[in-house]
C-alpha positions in Angstrom: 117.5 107.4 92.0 114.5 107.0 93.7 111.2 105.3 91.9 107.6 105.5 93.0 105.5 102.3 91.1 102.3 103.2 91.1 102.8 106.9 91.4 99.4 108.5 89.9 97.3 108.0 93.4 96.8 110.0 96.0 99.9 108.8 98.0 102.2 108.3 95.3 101.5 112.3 94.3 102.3 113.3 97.9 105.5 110.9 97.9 106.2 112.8 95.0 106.9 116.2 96.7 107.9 114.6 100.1 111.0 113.0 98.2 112.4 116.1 97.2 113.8 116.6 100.6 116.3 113.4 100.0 117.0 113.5 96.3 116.1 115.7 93.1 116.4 112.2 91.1 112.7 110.5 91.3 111.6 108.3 88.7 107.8 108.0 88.9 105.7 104.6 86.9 102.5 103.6 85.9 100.6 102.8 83.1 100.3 106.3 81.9 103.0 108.5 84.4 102.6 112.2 84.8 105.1 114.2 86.4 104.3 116.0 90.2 107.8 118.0 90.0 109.2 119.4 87.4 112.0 117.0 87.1 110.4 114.1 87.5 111.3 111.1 85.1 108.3 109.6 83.7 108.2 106.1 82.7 105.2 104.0 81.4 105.5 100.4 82.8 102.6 97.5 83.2 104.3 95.9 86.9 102.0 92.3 85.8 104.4 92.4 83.0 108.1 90.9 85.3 110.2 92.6 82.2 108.4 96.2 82.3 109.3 96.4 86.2 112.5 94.8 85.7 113.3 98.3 83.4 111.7 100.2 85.6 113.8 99.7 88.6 117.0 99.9 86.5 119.5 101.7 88.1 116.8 102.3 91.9 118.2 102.3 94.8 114.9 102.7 96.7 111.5 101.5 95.3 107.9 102.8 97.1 105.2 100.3 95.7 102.4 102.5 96.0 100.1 100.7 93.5 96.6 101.0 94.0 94.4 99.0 91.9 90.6 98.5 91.2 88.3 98.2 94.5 87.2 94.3 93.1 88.3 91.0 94.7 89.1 89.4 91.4 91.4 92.3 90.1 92.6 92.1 93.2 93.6 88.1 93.3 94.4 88.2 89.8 96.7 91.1 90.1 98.3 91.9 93.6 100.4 88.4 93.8 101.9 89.2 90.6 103.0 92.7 90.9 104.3 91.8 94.6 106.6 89.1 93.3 107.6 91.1 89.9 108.6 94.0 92.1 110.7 91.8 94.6 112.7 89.9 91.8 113.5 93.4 90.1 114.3 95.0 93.4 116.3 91.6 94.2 118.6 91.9 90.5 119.2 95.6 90.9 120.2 95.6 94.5 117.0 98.0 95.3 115.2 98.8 98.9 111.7 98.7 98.9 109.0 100.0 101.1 105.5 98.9 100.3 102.6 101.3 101.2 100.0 98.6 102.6 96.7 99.1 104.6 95.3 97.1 107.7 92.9 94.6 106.3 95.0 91.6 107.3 94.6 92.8 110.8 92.0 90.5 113.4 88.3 92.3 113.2 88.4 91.4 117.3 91.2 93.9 117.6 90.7 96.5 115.2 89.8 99.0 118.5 93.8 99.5 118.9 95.7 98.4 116.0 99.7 98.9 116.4 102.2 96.7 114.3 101.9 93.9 117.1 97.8 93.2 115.9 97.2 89.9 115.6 97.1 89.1 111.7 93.7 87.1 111.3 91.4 88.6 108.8 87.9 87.9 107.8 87.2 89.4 104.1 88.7 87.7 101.1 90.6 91.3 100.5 92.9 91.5 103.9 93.7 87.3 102.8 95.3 89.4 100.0 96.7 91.9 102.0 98.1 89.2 104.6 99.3 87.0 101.7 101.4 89.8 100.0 103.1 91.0 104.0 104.0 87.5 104.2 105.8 87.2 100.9 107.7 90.3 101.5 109.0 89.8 104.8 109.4 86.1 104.0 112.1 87.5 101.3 114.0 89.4 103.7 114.5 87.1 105.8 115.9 84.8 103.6 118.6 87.6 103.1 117.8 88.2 99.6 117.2 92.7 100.3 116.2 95.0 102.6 112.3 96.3 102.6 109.8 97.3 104.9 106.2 98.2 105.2 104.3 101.2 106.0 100.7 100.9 106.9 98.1 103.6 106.9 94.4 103.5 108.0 91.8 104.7 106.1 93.2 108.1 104.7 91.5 111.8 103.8 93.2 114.8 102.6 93.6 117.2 100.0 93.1 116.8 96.0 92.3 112.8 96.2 89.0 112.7 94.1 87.5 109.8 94.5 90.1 107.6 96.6 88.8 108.3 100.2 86.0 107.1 101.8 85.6 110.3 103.7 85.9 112.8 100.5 83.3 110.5 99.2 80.8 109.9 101.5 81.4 112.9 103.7 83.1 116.1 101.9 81.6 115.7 98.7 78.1 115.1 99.7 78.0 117.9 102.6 79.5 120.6 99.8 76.7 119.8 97.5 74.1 120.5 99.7 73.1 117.0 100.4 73.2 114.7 103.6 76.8 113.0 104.2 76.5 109.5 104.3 78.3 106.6 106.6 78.5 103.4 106.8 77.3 101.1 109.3 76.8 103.1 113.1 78.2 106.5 113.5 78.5 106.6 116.7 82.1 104.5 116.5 85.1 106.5 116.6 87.1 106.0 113.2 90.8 107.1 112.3 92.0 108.2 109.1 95.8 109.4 108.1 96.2 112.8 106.7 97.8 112.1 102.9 100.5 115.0 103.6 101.1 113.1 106.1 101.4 109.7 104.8 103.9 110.8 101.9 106.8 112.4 104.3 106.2 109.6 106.9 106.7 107.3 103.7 109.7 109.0 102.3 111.1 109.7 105.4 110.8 105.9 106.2 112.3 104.5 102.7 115.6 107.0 103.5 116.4 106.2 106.7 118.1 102.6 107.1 116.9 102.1 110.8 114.0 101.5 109.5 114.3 98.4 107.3 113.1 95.1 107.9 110.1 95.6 109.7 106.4 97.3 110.0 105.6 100.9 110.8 102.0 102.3 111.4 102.5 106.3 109.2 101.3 108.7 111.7 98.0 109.4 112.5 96.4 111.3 115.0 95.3 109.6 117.9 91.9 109.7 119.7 89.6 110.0 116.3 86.0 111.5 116.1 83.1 108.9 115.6 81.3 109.2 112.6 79.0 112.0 113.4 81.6 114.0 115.1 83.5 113.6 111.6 80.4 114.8 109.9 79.6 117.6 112.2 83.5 118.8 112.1 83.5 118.7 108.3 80.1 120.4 108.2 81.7 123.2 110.6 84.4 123.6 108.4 81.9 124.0 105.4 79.3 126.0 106.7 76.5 123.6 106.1 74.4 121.7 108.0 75.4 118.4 109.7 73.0 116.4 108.2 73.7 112.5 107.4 72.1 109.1 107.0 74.0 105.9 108.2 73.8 102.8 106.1 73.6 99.4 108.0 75.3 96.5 106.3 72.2 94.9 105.1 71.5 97.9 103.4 75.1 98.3 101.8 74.4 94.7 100.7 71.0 95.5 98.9 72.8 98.4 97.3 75.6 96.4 96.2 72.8 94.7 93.9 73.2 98.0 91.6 76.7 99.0 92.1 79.7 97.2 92.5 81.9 99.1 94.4 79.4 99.2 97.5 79.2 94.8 96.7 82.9 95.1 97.2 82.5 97.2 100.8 79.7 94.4 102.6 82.6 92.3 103.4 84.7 95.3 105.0 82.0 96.7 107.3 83.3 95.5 110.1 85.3 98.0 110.2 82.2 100.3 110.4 80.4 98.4 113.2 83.0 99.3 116.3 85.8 101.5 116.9 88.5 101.7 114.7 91.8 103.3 116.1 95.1 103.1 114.5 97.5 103.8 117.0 101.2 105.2 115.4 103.2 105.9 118.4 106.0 103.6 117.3 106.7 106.3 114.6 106.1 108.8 116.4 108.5 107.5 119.1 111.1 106.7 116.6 111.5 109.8 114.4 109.6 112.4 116.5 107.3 112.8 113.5 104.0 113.7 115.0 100.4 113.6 112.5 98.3 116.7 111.7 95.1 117.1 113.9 92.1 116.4 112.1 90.6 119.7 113.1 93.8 121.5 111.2 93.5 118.2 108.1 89.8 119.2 107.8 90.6 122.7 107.9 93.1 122.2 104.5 90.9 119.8 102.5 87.9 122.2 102.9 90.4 125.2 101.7 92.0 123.5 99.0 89.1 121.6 97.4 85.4 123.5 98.7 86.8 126.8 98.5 84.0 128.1 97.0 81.3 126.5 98.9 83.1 128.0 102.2 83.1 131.4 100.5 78.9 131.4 99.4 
């Protein structure tokens, strides 16, 4: 058996379908599971809770921690710590693998520009100390010999059917197909990658079954040489039919905003990210298993069908 925690997001849903290349036995968990395949087993767990996951992984022999919680430092300190260590000690008793779907915020804001698994790991916001905390208790574990994991790391990501999880499908998709200006934050004129969710889920599964691939970091693959800002916008726009119009949002702005809203309080201590180039850089992968990443012409091309059908069409 094979169990996804945390398997209601956008990559646990596209894990979902990738797995059935590998095994027809998938086990997917969260607070309230819904199945993706048919066969799916569903099974409602709280992973804060070390005797829910401890269930959970009964009878696993690969895990994909997929978990993605509420965009707020204190859920975040409260919460990730907990899960990280839960999820080792049940994958620890039941003899399971476990591949851990993490981002890049631990990374050194000096090198974001060309990130590969060898970035310096040196971040600035409270949220990559997270991030960086729970990579070192991982790999911390399997190197005292106690199982076998790895971690796959994605940049920002787009793709089809993810609501309101992506940056780009909010500030850039959703806002062109209603007829109002796109929006992005800090300068534009930066080139910025994003991984292509279809992507992300084979790349993940693919990973989590092949036993080269344990004990160490992998970048999911993602197409090099990324648009800046505006050419995202005026690609998307393309796709749509609409005009490429947009307003960028500096960081002092994003921190008067985040007076109002919390989410965009939570995102003043990530634009760095937004002020220079951001390039994720997956040729390791892409060496290793000659899995190569959709182009973001063709990933734009599928989000626009699948979700703004209708807009393309009028």
């Amino acid at each position: 058996m094979q169990t996804i925690l945390g398997s209601g997001g956008a990559i646990g849903r596209e894990l979902a379908k990738a797995l059935l290349t590998y095994t027809d036995d998938i086990r997917l968990v969260s607070r309230n599971p819904e199945k993706v395949n048919p066969d799916n087993e569903v099974f409602a767990a709280d992973l804060t809770d070390g005797n829910d996951t401890l269930r959970a992984l009964e009878g696993s022999e690969i895990a994909y921690l997929t978990v993605g919680l509420p965009y707020d430092l204190e859920v975040w300190q409260e919460t990730w710590p907990a899960i990280m260590q839960n999820v080792m000690d049940a994958c620890e008793r039941h003899g399971t693998k476990l591949v851990f779907f993490d981002n890049v915020y631990m990374y050194d804001p000096n090198h974001v520009g060309h990130m590969t698994e060898e970035t310096p790991i040196n971040p600035s916001s409270n949220k990559g100390k997270i991030r960086a905390e729970l990579a070192t208790m991982l790999m911390d574990r399997v190197k005292r010999g106690n199982f076998q994991a790895l971690i796959a790391r994605s940049a920002d990501f787009y793709g089809p059917a993810i609501e309101d999880s992506s940056v780009l499908t909010e500030m850039v998709f959703n806002p062109l197909a209603d007829g109002k200006k796109a929006n992005w934050l800090g300068s534009a004129k930066y080139k910025h990658s994003f991984t292509y969710t279809p992507d992300a889920g084979k790349a993940t599964a693919l990973l989590g079954n092949n036993p080269v691939a344990y004990n160490q970091v992998w970048h999911l693959p993602t197409a090099s040489n990324p648009p800046t800002g505006k050419e995202w916008i005026q690609m998307v726009a393309d796709e749509l039919g609409v005009e490429a119009r947009y307003r960028s949002a500096p960081k002092f702005l994003v921190w008067i905003i985040g007076w109002f809203s919390p989410v965009m309080k939570e995102m003043v201590e990530m634009m760095y990210q937004y002020d220079r180039d951001y390039v994720f850089d997956s040729s390791k992968f892409e060496s290793q298993f000659e899995m190569y990443p959709t182009p973001y012409a063709e990933g734009i091309k599928e989000v626009v069908t699948h979700d703004y059908q209708e807009v393309k069409a009028s």
